[in-house]
C-alpha angles and dihedrals in degrees: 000000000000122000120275112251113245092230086063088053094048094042089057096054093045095055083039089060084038096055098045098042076052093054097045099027104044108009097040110025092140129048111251146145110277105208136202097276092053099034083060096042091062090039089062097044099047087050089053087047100051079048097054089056100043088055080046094058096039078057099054101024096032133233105315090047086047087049091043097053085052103047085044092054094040094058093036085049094051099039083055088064081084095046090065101049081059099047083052088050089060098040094053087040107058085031085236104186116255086237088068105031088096085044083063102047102038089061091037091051091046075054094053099048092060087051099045095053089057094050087053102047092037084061092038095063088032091064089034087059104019108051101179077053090094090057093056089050089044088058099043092053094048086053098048079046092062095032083063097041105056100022134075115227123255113251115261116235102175086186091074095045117117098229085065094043084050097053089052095054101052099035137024124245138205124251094237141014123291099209107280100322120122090205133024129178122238120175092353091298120111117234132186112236108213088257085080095048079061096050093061101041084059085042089059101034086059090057098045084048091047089056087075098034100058095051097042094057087049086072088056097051133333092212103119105215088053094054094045099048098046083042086055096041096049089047094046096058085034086103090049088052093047090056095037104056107007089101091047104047094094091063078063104073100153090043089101091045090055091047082050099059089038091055083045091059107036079061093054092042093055086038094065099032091110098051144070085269107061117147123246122250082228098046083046095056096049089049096054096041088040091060109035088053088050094049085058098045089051087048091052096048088044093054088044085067099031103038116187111247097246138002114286107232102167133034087237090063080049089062095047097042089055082047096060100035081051085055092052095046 
């Protein structure tokens, strides 16, 4: 595959900074609720968007590069699906108010993107100069995979977490929230508002996530700005997706298990990229899509016979939904 080209590089990150000083400076100026029509509003035009280019891409790199893009956004799609019930947790958590919750994941997710773009570009030259470093990758997913699969997650107390303990000790921090705002000055002294304790922890819980996930897209194809550009796509409408179906992810109970079998065979996939046996990036996408639609169709039928007790209206009645249904498991 030829080299691409440094001015396609350049024009990506510069509609990626237009799009989100769009989105903070023009969309979402003033702090406010989003609520479940616009939530799904921006989840539906950052997914035609990450289509567009993918067609874009198909079009310039041909058909494997175009496959590869959207294998690559479709697993890092699915594996953000954690991302958002953790996001819930802090935000319960911390009782961050509904009107700043986008404040906090605009800026995490901006975070995430620079990162992110070191994760990617750290593997990338690993497996460039490393080669048996995809096999260490390919059995690290298919453990996660099982670890996932069999085991229920720890319960997530963000008030325990180093990176808040840390905070505390080297500034102090006020008892409430100012507004939005991460610092504010009081008698000429800065302090961090608990908004910014939040920050980080979604700061931190993206970089633990993206320790699967980069791996993970590497089985699916080791060319850098494909891996970079689905990565980007899938975190930017990952806020859209929070608001969106944060209050709907414990009607999908087999949702985890799904994520479980895709991370197991990404492993094996990697695993067996350099054999007679490689997997094809066909047979790749159908497997992916294939499980993630039957994982949903087992949740709703699962929910048909266990219905929840009430609607959920919030992602903080989801957490404490999947609580309770944890206690009477």
């Amino acid at each position: 595959m030829p080299a691409i080209p440094i001015s396609w590089w350049i024009a990506f990150n510069a509609f990626v900074i237009f799009m989100l000083a769009l989105d903070l400076g023009v969309f979402n100026r003033k702090a406010h609720v989003v609520k479940l029509k616009e939530a799904l509003g921006w989840t539906a035009v950052w997914i035609a968007m990450a289509m567009v280019f993918n067609a874009w891409v198909w079009w310039k790199l041909g058909a494997k590069s175009g496959q590869e893009f959207l294998g690559g956004y479709l697993l890092e799609k699915s594996l953000s699906v954690d991302n958002v019930f953790v996001f819930a947790v802090i935000f319960s958590f911390f009782k961050v108010p509904r009107e700043y919750q986008h404040k906090v994941l605009f800026w995490g997710i901006f975070g995430a993107l620079a990162l992110r773009a070191i994760m990617i570009a750290g593997g990338a030259a690993l497996i460039t100069n490393f080669g048996w470093i995809i096999y260490i990758f390919a059995a690290f997913l298919v453990y996660t995979g099982f670890k996932m699969f069999f085991h229920n997650e720890d319960s997530v107390d963000p008030g325990k977490s180093l990176v808040v303990r840390l905070l505390k000790r080297t500034m102090p921090m006020t008892p409430d929230y100012v507004g939005s705002k991460f610092l504010v000055k009081q008698d000429g002294k800065w302090f961090a508002t608990p908004l910014l304790a939040v920050l980080l922890c979604v700061e931190v819980t993206d970089v633990i996530f993206a320790v699967d996930s980069i791996p993970a897209i590497f089985a699916i194809t080791t060319d850098t700005f494909i891996v970079y550009t689905s990565n980007v796509f899938a975190i930017l409408g990952l806020r859209a997706l929070y608001f969106a179906i944060a209050g709907i992810l414990p009607y999908f109970h087999f949702l985890k298990y799904g994520l479980g079998v895709i991370l197991i065979f990404v492993g094996v996939k990697m695993s067996l990229a350099h054999t007679q046996w490689k997997i094809d990036m066909n047979v790749s996408l159908g497997v992916i899509a294939g499980v993630l639609v039957a994982s949903v169709i087992a949740s709703i039928i699962h929910r048909e016979l266990h219905p929840l007790p009430e609607p959920l209206e919030t992602p903080e009645d989801a957490v404490k939904a999947e609580e309770e249904e944890k206690e009477k498991e």
